[in-house]
N, C-alpha and C positions, 0 to 999 in steps of 0.2 A: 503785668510787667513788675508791679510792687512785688512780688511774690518769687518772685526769679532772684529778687537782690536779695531781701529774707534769706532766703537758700543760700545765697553766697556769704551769707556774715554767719550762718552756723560753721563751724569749725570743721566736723565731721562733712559735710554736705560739699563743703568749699573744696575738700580735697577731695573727695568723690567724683564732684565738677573737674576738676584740676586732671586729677589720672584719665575720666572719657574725654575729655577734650584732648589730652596731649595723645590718645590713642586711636579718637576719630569715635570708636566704639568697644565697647568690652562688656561680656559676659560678669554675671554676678560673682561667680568662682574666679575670673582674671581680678576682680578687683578685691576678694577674699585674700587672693594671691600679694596681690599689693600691698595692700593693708591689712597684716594680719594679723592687728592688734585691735581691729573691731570685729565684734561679736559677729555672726551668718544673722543673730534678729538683728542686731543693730542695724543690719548692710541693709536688710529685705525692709526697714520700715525708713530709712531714709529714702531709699529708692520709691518704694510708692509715694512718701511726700514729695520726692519728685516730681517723678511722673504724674501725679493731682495737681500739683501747681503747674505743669506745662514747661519746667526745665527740659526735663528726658522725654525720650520718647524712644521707644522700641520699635527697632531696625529690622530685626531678626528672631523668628522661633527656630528650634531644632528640637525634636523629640530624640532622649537620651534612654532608653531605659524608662521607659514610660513615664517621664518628668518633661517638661517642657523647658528648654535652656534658650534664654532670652537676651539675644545682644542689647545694647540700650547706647542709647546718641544721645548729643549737646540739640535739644529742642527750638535752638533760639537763632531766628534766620535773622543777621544784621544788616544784611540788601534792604530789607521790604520797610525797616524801620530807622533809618539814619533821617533819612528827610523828613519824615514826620514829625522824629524826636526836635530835629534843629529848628524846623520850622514853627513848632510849639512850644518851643524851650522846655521840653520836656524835663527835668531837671536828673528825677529818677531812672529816666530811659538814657539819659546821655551817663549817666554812672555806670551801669548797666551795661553797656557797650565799651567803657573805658574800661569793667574789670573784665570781660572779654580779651579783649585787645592785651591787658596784662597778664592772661593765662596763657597766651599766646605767647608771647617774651617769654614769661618763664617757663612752658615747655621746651622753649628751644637752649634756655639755658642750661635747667635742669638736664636736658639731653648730653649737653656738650659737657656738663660738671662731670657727670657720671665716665664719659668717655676715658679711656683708659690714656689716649694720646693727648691729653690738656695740654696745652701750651699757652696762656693767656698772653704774654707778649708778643710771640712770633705768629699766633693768630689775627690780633692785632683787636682781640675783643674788648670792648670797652664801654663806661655808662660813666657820666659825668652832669654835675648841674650847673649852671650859668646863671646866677640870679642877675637879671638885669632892669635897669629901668628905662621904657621905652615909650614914647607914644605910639597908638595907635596905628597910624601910619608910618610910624619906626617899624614896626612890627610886621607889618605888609612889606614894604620895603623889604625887610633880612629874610623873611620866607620865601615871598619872589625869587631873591639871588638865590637861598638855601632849595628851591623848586629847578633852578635854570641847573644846580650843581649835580644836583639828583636824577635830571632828566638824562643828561647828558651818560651817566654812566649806568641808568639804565637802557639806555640804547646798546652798551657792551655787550656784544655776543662771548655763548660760552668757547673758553679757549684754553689751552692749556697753562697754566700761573692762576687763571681766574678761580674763583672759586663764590659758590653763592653763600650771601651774606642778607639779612633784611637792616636795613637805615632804618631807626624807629625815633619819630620826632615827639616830642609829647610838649606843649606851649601851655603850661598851666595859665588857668583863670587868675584877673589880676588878684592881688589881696587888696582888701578891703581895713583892715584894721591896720596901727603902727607899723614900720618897717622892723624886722628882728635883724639881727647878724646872718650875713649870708654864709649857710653850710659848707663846708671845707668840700674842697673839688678833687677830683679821686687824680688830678693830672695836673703839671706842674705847669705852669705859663709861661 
């Protein structure tokens, strides 16, 4: 699992990561297509250090022309390893899953930037920080009501006005050193 995060702090690799993931899977040539300001060696030797660390893994052959053309997938099943990670405090394994989770966001956002119909107010998209200070049990307390408020609309069937959205909570770890100024909040109060 050390070796998966490795992969995601190289720059080249990250965004490699970034376009299979936001596409489920893609060929060497769809990701030349994407990126094609890295070399066909550069593409072909990140990929094997890929796939030798257990990021990727290859989905699909096709013979083209007597060449073999190789779909290639996100190798990293986060079902089989959530409980382990929390249960062990795994520190690198719960990183791991957190930048997961943040390819995610940002394919969906990347999607929607790109989209010709943007609308960010009247979509009503939005990302905001709330520095707060809480105890422990403050904190159970606001997720519980912020769980009851979630539950609730996700029980909405699709209909027409509705439209699907994902709710993405993230409660960062306390801090540990002095308190700094809390960062300006993207929405006014």
């Amino acid at each position: 699992m050390n070796r998966s995060i490795d992969n995601l702090t190289n720059p080249t690799r990250a965004r490699l990561f970034f376009e299979i993931h936001t596409a489920g899977q893609l060929t060497a040539k769809n990701l030349l297509e994407k990126c094609p300001d890295i070399s066909q060696p550069t593409l072909y030797r990140h990929l094997k250090a890929m796939l030798d660390d257990g990021v990727l893994k290859i989905v699909g052959e096709k013979q083209i022309r007597g060449l073999v053309e190789k779909s290639y997938a996100i190798n990293l099943d986060i079902g089989t390893d959530i409980e382990r990670i929390i249960t062990e405090n795994d520190g690198k394994g719960y990183l791991q899953l957190f930048n997961q989770y943040i390819m995610g966001i940002m394919s969906e956002f990347a999607a929607y930037s790109d989209s010709e119909d943007i609308d960010i107010i009247n979509d009503a998209s939005a990302f905001t920080i709330a520095p707060i200070y809480a105890t422990q049990d403050e904190v159970y307390e606001a997720l519980t009501k912020v769980g009851e408020i979630i539950q609730s609309l996700a029980a909405n069937k699709q209909a027409p006005g509705r439209e699907l959205r994902n709710l993405c909570i993230i409660l960062t770890p306390p801090k540990k050193a002095a308190p700094q100024a809390a960062p300006p909040s993207f929405f006014s109060e």
